[in-house]
LUMZA-600345 format. One record per residue (C-alpha): residue in one letter; x, y, z. Coordinates in pm, whole numbers, padded with zeros to 5 digits, always signed. Example, Ala and Ser with C-alpha at 12.3 -4.5 7.8 and 13.67 -1.06 7.14 Angstrom:
BEGIN
A+01230-00450+00780 S+01367-00106+00714 
***
This chain:
BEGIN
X+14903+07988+10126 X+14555+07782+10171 X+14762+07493+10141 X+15007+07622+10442 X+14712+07680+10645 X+14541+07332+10611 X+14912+07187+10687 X+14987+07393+11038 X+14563+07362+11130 X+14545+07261+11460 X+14917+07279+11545 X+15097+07469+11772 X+15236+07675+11487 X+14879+07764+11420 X+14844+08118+11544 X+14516+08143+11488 X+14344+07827+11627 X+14374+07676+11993 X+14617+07320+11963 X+14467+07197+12254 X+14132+07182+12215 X+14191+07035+11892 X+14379+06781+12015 X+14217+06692+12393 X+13895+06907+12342 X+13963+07090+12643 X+14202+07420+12700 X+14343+07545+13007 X+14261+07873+12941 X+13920+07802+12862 X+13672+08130+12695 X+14045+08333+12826 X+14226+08109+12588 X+14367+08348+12317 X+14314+08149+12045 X+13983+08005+11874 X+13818+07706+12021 X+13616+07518+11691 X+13368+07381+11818 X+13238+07068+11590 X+12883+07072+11501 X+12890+06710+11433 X+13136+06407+11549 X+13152+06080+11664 X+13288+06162+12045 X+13105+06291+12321 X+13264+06503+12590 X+13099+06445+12956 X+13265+06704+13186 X+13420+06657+13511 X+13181+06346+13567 X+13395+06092+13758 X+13477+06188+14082 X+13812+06007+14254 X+13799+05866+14598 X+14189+05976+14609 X+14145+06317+14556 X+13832+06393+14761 X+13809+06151+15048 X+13955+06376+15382 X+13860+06236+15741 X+13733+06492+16009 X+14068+06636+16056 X+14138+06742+15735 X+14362+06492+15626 X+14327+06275+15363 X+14152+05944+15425 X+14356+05619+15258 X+14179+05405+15010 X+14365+05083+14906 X+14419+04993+14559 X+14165+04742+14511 X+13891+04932+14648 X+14014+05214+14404 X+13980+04980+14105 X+13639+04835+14228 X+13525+05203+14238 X+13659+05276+13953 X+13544+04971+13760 X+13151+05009+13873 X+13175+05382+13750 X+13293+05288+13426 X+13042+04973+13342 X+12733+05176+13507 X+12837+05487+13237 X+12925+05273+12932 X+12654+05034+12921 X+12407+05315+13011 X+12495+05521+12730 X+12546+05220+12512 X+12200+05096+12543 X+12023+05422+12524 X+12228+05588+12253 X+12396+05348+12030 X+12699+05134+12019 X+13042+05258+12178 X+13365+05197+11988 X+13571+05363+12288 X+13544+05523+12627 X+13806+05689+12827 X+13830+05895+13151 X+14138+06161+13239 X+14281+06083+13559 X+14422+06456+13514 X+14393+06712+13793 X+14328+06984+13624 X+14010+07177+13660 X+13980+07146+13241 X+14052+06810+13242 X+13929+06647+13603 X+13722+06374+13523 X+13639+06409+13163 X+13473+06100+13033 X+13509+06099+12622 X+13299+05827+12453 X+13313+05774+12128 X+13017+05611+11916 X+13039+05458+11596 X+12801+05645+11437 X+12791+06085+11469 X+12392+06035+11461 X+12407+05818+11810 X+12658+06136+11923 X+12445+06396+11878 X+12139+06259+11998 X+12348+06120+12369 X+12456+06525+12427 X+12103+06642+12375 X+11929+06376+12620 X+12238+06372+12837 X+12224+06750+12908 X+11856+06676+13078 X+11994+06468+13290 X+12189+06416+13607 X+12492+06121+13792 X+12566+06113+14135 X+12338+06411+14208 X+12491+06641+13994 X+12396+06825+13672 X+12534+06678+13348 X+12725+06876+13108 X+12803+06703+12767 X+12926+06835+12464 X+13065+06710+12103 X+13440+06679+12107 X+13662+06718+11793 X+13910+06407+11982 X+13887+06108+11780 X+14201+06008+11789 X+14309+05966+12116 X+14671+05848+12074 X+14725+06226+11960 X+14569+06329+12288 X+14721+06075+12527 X+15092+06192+12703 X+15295+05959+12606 X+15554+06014+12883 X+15242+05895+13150 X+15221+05600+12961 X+15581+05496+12994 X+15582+05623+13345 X+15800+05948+13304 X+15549+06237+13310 X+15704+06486+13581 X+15429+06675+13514 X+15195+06461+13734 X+14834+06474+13716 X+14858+06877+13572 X+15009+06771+13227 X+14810+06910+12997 X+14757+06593+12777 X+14515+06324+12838 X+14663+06064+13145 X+14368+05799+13097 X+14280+05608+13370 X+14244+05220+13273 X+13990+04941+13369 X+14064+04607+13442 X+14097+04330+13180 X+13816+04143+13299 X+13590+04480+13234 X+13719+04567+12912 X+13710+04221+12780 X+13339+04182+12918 X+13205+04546+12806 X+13404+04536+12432 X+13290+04201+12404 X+12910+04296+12418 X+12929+04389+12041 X+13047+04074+11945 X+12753+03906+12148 X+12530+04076+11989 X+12620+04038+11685 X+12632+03677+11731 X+12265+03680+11941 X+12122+03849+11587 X+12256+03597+11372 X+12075+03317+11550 X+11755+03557+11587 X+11725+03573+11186 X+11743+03179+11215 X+11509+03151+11440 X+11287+03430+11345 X+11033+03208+11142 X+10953+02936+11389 X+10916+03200+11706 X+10665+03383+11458 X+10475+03071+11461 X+10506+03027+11813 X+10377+03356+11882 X+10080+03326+11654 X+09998+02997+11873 X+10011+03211+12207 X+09715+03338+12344 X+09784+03596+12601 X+09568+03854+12834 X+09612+04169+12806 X+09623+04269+13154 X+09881+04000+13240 X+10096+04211+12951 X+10038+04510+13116 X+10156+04394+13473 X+10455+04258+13314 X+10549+04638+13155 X+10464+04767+13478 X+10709+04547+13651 X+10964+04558+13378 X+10938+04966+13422 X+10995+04915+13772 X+11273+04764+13744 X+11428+04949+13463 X+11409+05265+13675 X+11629+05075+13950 X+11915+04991+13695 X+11961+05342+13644 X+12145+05357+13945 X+12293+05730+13997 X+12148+05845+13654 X+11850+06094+13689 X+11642+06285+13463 X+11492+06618+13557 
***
């Protein structure tokens, strides 16, 4: 029987446990939902709720009618959202070994951004800092996901370009970057892997170096100041309360 169980966990022949969430880490029903949501206490992805917000679906003009926004201003939107999230969380909380956001419509799915981190520790400590802080003016809700596998979540009749179900299917329709972007942002590991390698080599003779600098101290200090100064203009629409 324990056996029969594990097998049908997560399913939709499990009875007892919500498929969905287990799958997308998100339910339709939400607290309604009839069946059990497990929540993970630790994992490698990080559920941001309903952060992206599309041009497409919110722009109207005065008249109540929806405003057009061309393609390539959609993808530039698009593209500036994603880089300004990723490498923010990817420099604060540790490196990223995916990101994806739901082009979905519905409200349990609308702009979900899921990153996942390579390590759980990097997870955990993004949702507590995240949940101080704010994007675009608005509150941010984060949570740990049980999705790590997001083929499982993905529809795949939206990736062959069949899903009747439009933007209210209930599985995952992710919303891709362009090549240039992805190649530049996934690419970052490999640089820095790369830029620590030559550190190591070059670690002895910059220690001498530095022991032959003589620097003032308040000359340091203007240089944090600065350095602080500008680091709180990179944050662009991140906020802390």
């Amino acid at each position: 029987m324990a056996e029969y169980l594990a097998s049908i966990f997560g399913t939709e022949k499990d009875k007892v446990n919500c498929s969905f969430y287990f799958k997308i880490g998100a339910c339709r029903h939400g607290d309604r939902c009839s069946r059990i949501h497990n929540k993970p206490t630790f994992s490698q992805t990080v559920l941001i709720l309903n952060l992206y917000c599309n041009p497409q679906n919110s722009a109207k003009s005065a008249d109540g009618s929806h405003s057009t926004v061309s393609d390539e201003e959609m993808q530039e939107h698009y593209d500036n959202f994603f880089e300004e999230v990723f490498v923010e969380c990817e420099d604060r909380y540790g490196e990223i070994e995916e990101m994806n956001v739901c082009d979905n419509l519905g409200d349990h799915l609308v702009g979900n951004v899921y990153i996942k981190f390579k390590y759980e520790e990097d997870a955990e400590k993004a949702v507590v800092d995240l949940n101080n802080r704010w994007f675009g003016g608005r509150a941010i809700h984060a949570e740990l996901s049980p999705v790590t596998d997001f083929r499982e979540a993905c529809c795949r009749q939206y990736e062959m370009g069949e899903c009747t179900r439009s933007g209210f299917c209930n599985f995952m329709h992710l919303k891709p970057i362009s090549r240039e972007l992805r190649r530049e942002l996934y690419g970052r590991k490999r640089r820095r892997s790369h830029s620590r390698s030559r550190r190591r080599h070059r670690s002895r003779s910059r220690s001498r170096e530095r022991r032959r600098e003589s620097k003032d101290r308040s000359s340091v200090l203007d240089r944090f100041s600065t350095h602080s100064q500008e680091k709180d203009q990179r944050e662009g629409r991140f906020g802390r309360y």
